[in-house]
N, C-alpha and C positions, 0 to 999 in steps of 0.2 A: 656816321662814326668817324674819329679821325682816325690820322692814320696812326700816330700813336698810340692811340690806345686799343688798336687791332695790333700793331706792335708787341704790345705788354701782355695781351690776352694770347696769342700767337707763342709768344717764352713760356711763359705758365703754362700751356696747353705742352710744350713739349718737354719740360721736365717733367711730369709724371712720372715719365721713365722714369726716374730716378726713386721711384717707389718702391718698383719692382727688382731694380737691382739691388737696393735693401733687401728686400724679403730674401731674395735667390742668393745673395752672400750667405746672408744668414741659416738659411735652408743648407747649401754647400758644406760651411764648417761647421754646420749641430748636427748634422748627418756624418761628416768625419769624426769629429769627437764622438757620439756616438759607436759608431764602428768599431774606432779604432781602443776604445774602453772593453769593447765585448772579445777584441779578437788584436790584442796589441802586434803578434805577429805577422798581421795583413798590413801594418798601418806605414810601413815604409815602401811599401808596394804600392800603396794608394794615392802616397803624396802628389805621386807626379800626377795624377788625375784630378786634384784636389787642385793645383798648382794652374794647371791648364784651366779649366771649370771658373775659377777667380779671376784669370787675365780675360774670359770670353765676354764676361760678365762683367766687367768692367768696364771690357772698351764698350758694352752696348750704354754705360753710365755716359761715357766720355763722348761717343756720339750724339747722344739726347743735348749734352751740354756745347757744341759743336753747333748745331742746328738750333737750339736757343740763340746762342750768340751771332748768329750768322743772320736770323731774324730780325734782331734787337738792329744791330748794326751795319746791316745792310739795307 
């Protein structure tokens, strides 16, 4: 196999991540909107946990894409 193309399979292999921080965004604010529908006076209490929950979850997007490109180009 060359080395490129263990390269290309290597990037692909580490975005998947990027699958799961879809879901888990999504999972985060349809569980807030939910909540915060059933019980509006919890829901400014909750932000800041909603807020946190999204950056964590992000940066696990942003690492995946980190270590792709560090693959690719290294």
């Amino acid at each position: 196999m060359e080395v490129e193309a263990a390269k290309m399979i290597g990037a692909g292999l580490a975005t998947i991540a990027l699958a799961g921080v879809g879901l888990g965004l999504g999972n985060i604010f349809g569980s807030y909107i939910s909540g915060s529908l059933r019980n509006p006076a919890a829901a400014p209490k909750v932000f800041g946990n909603v807020l946190l929950g999204f950056a964590l979850t992000e940066a696990v997007a942003l690492f995946a894409m980190v270590i792709a490109l560090i693959i690719l180009f290294v």
